[in-house]
N, C-alpha and C positions, 0 to 999 in steps of 0.2 A: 498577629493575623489569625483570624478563627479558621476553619477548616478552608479547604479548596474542592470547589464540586468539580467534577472530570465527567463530561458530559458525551456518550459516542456509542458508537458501536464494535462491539469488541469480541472474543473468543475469551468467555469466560474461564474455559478450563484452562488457559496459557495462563493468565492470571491467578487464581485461585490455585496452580500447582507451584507458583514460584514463591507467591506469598505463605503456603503451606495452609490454606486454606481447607482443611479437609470436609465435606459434608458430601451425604450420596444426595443431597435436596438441589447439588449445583448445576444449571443447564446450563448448554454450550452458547449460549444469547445468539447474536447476529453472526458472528464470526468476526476475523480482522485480529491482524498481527502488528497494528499500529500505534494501540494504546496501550499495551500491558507493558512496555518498556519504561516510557514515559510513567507511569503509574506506579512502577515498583522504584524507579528512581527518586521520585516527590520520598517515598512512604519512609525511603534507606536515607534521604535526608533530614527526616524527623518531621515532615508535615500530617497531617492529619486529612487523610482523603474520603472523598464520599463521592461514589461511583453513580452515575446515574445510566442506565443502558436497560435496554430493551431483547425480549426474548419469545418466541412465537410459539413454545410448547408451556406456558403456564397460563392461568387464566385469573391469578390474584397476585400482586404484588409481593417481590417476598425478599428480604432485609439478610444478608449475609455479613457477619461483622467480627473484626478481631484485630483487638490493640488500633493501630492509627488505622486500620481503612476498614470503611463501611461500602457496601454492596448494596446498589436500590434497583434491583432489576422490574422492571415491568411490563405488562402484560401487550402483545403485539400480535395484531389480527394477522393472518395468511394472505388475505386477498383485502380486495377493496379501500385499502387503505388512503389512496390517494384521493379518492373521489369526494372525502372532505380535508383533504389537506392532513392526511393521520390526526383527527381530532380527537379521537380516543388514547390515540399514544400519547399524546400530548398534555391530556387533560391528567392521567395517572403519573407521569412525566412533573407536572409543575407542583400537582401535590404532596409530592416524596421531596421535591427542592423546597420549595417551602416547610417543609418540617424540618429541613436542620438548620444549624448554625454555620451558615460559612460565609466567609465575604466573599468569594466571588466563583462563578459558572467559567471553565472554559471549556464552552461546546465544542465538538469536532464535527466537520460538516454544515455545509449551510442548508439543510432540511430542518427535518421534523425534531432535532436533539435543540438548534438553533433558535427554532421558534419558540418551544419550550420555555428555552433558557432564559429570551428576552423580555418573555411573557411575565416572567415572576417579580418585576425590579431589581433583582440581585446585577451589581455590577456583573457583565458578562463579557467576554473577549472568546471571539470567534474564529475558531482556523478552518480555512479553505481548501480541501483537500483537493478539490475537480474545479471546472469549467463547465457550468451546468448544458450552457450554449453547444460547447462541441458536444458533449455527449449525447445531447437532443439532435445534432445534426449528422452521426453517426448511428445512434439509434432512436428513430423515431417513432413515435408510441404517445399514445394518451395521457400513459402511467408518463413515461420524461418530462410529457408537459406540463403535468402538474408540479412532479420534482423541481423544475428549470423556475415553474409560476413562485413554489415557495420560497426557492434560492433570489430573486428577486426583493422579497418582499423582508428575505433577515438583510441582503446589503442594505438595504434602502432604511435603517434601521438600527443597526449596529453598528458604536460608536470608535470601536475598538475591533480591529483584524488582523491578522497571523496568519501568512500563505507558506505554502511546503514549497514553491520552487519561484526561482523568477519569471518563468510561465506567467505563474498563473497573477503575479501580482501585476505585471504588463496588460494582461486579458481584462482583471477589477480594474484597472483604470481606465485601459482604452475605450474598450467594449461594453463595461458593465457602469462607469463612471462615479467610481467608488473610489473620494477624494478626503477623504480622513483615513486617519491613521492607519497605516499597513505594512506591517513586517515581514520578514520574512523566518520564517524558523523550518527546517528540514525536517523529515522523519528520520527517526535516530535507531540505532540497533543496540546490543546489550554488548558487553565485552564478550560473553559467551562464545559468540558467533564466529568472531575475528582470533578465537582462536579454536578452531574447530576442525583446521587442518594445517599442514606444513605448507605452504604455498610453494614452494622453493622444491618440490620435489613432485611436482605436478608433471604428466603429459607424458611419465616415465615406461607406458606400459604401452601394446602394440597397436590396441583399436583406439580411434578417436572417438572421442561420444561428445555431442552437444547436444545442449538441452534448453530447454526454453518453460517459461512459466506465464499461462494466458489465461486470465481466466474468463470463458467465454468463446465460442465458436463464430466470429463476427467480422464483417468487413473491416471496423477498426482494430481489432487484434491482428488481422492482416496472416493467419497462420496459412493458408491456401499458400501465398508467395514464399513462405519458410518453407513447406513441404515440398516445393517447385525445385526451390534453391537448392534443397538436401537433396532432391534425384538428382541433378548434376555433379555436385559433391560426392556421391555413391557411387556413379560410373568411374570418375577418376579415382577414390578411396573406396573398396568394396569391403572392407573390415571399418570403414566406418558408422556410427550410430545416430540417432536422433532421438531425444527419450523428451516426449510430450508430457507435460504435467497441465493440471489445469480445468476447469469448466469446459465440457465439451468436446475434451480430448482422452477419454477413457477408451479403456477398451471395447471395440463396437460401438463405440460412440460415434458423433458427428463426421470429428476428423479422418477418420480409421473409414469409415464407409465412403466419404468422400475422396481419401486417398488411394483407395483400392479400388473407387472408379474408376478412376482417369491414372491408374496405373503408375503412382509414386509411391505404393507403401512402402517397398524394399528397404530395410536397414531401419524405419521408422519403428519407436516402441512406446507406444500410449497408456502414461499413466494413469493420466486423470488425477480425483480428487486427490491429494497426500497431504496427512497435516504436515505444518511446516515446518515442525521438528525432523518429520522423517524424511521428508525432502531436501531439507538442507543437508542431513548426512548423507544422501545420494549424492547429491553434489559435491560432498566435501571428500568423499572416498571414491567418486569414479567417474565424473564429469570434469570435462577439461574447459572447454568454452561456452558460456552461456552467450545466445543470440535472441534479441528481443525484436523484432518484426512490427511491434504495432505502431499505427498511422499516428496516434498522438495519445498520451501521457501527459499529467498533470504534476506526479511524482511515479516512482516504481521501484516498489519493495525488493522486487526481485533482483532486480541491475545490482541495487546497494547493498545487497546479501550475497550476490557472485562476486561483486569487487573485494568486501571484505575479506572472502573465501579463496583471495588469488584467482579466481577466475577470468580469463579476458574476456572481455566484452565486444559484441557489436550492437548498433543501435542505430535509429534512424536519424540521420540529421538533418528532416527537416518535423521529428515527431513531438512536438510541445517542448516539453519539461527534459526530454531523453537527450541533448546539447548537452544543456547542463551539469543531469547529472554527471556527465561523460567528461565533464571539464572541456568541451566543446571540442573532443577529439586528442587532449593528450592524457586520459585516465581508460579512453577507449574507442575501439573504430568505429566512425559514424560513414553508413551509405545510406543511397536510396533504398529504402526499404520498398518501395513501389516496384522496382526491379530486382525478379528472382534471379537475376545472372549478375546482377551487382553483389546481389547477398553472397551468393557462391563465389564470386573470387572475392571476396573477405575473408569465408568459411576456409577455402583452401590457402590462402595465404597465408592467414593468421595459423592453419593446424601443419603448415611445413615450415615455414622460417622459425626455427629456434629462439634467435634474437630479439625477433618481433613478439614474438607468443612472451618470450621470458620478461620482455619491457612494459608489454601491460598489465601482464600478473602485480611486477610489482610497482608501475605507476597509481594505478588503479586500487590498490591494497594502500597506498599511502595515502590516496583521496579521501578513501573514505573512512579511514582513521584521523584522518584530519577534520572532515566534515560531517562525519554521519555519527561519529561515536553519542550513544545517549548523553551521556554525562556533558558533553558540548550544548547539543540540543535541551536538557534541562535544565542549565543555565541560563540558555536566551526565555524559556520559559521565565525563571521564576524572576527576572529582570521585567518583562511583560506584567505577571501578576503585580510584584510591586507597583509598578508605575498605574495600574488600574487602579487599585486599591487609594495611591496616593492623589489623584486626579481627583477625587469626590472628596476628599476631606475639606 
């Protein structure tokens, strides 16, 4: 097999510092902690990778490379992107693919990496990270509808599919009536992660802290009902905490102004942006429960990094993908997240029953060492590539 193109968008610096990539020329591209596991796992198995990703502070193309993996970052407008389908992403995008040798593209997302990839001939296998449909129906915009028009036009298109949850492979069939091939492959985390803290000695200290990761200030993130849930939680636990990470939940930001209208800031602490090195060691050294609130998830980074973390979980179960990853309520507690006084006797049940707290830390820590480990996830990978590659011969 000649090279593997890895087609997405990513946080070049998580990559480039694990591959020891060192150059001051490397920009941070789109961001996203979903492909640089996946990409150092290929590279630690002896394949030969070629990164395709996009980044919106260059304005030329530029080639970063050392031993099996190569970097094609290229150039990505600010605005206006959508209103021709990212034709310009695309066109610098299919040029850089076509310049190398690889059998085959597996795009991440069904946009503008997707259309790309299809564009070229190169045998391509496409994974599904969202449901273009809900997120048009939770946030609606011009810009969605063109996202939602492109995501259309790679199903209708692509012969070969890979979805991250049973969500979403349910949704391409029901809904979107995408009747060839379709797997299911998870997003996977690094061994790093899962050992990042003692799980077994968690909850040990006097305040409670929960902590939540949204990115976005948003009806679907649903974080108003979390902050609702935590004033109640507060009155009954006055030493307990709530530490907001996240788009829109900085300091003085959205959340924090809107909480301190309507009078639930108390005991709330608004992180905002943190890369997610340094947020996971918040987590791993002073957070006890992570609570995830939003209406619907396709996959979530987040859950599957608290579970590794010993962290017990709550999650909505009726929010997409968030069942699932919960093991449908024995790796973690599923309420209505629609109700703030549901979420709170979760919150408070789960941060005083010992038993309960102790059986999801570590049910929940064996799920997702069971399911989320990369080295799992990079096996159904290169299973996938195989069988594309074998299919055209």
């Amino acid at each position: 097999m000649d090279g593997i193109g890895i087609a997405g968008p990513l946080d070049l610096n998580i990559l480039c510092d694990s591959l020891d990539l060192l150059s001051s020329r490397i920009p941070r591209g789109l961001g996203g902690t979903v492909l640089p596991p996946i990409i150092i796992e290929l590279v630690k198995r002896g394949h030969r990778i070629i990164v395709f990703t996009l980044d919106q502070s260059i304005n030329t193309p530029l080639i970063i490379e050392k031993d099996l993996i190569k970097i094609c970052v290229c150039p990505s407008r600010q605005n206006r992107r959508a209103r021709d389908f990212f034709a310009l992403e695309r066109r610098y995008l299919v040029k850089c693919m076509q310049n190398e040798k690889i059998s085959l593209i597996n795009a991440h997302w069904t946009y503008e990496f997707a259309l790309a990839s299809l564009s070229t001939g190169i045998p391509t296998l496409v994974t599904a990270h969202d449901t273009p449909l809900q997120i048009l129906r939770f946030n609606p915009s011009p810009y969605q509808l063109m996202r939602t028009l492109m995501a259309f036009i790679v199903i209708n298109n692509t012969k070969a599919m890979t979805v991250v949850s049973p969500y979403i492979q349910n949704q391409y069939i029901k809904r979107y009536g995408y009747h060839k091939s379709i797997s299911i492959i998870p997003n996977g985390l690094s061994k790093e992660i899962f050992s990042l803290t003692n799980y077994s000695n968690k909850k040990s200290k006097n305040n409670l802290v929960f902590a939540s990761a949204l990115n976005g200030w948003s009806r679907l993130k649903n974080s108003k009902n979390l902050i609702r849930a935590f004033s109640i939680v507060h009155q009954n636990n006055y030493t307990a905490e709530l530490w907001l990470f996240g788009n829109g939940h900085s300091p003085n930001g959205s959340a924090q102004i809107w909480a301190e209208k309507n009078k639930v800031s108390e005991g709330v602490r608004f992180w905002g942006n943190v890369d997610n090195k340094t947020m996971l060691q918040l987590f791993a050294e002073n957070v006890d429960i992570l609570v995830h609130p939003s209406l619907e998830e396709s996959f979530c980074m987040s859950i599957i990094e608290a579970l590794a973390l010993g962290l017990p979980v709550i999650g909505g179960i009726n929010s997409g993908a968030v069942p699932s990853t919960l093991d449908f309520g024995k790796a973690g507690v599923l309420v209505d997240v629609r109700s703030p006084s549901k979420i709170a006797d979760a919150m408070l049940e789960l941060g005083s029953n010992n038993v309960m707290f102790r059986h999801y830390a570590e049910t929940g820590r064996a799920y997702a060492h069971a399911n989320f480990r990369i080295e799992r996830v990079v096996d159904l990978y290169e299973a996938q590539y195989i069988d594309l590659v074998q299919s055209i011969l």
